[in-house]
C-alpha positions in Angstrom: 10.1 -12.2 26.1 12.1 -10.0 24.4 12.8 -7.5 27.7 13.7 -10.6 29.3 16.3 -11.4 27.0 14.7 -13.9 25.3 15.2 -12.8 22.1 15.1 -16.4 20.0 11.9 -17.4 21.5 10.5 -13.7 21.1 11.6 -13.8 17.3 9.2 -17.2 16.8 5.9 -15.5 18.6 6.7 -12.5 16.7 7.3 -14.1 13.1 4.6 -15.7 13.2 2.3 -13.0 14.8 3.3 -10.7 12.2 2.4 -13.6 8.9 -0.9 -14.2 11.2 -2.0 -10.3 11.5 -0.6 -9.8 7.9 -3.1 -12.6 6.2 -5.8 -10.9 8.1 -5.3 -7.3 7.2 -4.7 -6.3 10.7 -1.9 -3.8 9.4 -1.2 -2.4 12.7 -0.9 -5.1 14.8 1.0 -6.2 12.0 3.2 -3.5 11.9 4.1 -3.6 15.8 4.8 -7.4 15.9 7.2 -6.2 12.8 8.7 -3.5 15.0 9.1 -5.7 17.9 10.8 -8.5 15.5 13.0 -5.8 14.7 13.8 -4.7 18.0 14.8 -8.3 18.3 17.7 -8.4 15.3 15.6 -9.5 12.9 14.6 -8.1 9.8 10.9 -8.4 8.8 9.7 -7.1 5.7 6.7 -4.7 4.9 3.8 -6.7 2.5 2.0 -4.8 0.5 -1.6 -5.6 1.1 -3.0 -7.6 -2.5 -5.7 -5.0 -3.5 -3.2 -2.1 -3.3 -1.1 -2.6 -6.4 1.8 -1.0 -4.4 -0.2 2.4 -4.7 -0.1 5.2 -2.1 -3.4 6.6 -0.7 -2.8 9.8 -3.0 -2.2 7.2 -6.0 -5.0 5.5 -5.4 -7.5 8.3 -5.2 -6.0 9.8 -8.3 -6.8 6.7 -10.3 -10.4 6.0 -9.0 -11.1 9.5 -10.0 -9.1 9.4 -13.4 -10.7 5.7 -13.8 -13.8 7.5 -13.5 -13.7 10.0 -16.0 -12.4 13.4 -14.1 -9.7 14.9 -16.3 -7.0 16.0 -14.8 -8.2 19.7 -14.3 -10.9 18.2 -12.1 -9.2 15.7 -10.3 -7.0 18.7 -9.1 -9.3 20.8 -8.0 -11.5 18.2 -5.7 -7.8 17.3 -4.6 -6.2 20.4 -4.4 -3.7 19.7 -6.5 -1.9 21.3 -9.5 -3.1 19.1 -13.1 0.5 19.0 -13.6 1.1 17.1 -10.3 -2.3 15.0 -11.1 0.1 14.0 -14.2 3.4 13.1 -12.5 0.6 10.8 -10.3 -0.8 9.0 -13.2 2.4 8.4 -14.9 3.5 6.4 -11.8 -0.3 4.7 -11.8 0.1 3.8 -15.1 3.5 1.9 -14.5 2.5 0.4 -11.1 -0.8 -1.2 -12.5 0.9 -1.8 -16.1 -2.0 -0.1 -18.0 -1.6 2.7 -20.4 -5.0 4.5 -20.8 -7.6 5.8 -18.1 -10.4 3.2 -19.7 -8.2 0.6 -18.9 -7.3 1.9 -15.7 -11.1 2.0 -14.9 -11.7 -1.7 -16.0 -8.0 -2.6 -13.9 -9.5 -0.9 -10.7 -12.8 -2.2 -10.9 -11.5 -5.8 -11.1 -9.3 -5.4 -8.0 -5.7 -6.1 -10.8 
């Protein structure tokens, strides 16, 4: 519809393929329907999947791993990262999930908050 000019009616099929594949964690489905809405005029925002806590991948394996017990010496070196870097990553876990110790990060992973 939309290479035939039909943007309006594209935009409906779209919108509502895009809330459709969100709800069911098809995220890239998801994110063409958003791309094509775009193409259309229309802005479509991203949505943050529930479990993710707005976490990057890297975020998110530094906390498992500091949630775990590594310190940051090991966490960099299954990673490959510097411990100072492993830091500046858990200072930004530690705001996103709005805990303030690697115990409670644990117990804040585990429950999926």
């Amino acid at each position: 519809m939309r290479r035939e000019n039909r943007r309006t009616q594209a935009r409906d099929q779209l919108r509502g393929a895009y809330d459709r594949f969100t709800r069911m964690g098809a995220q890239a489905f998801a994110d063409r329907a958003r791309r094509e809405l775009q193409a259309t005029g229309e802005k479509a925002p991203r949505r943050p999947s529930p479990t993710d806590n707005g976490l990057t991948a890297q975020e998110s394996r530094i906390a498992h791993l500091a949630g775990d017990g590594l310190t940051n010496r090991d966490i960099g070196a299954q990673l490959f990262l510097s411990p100072h870097t492993v830091e500046w990553h858990l200072r930004k876990v530690f705001t996103k999930t709005g805990v303030s110790s690697r115990r409670q990060l644990g117990a804040a992973l585990r429950s999926g908050g």
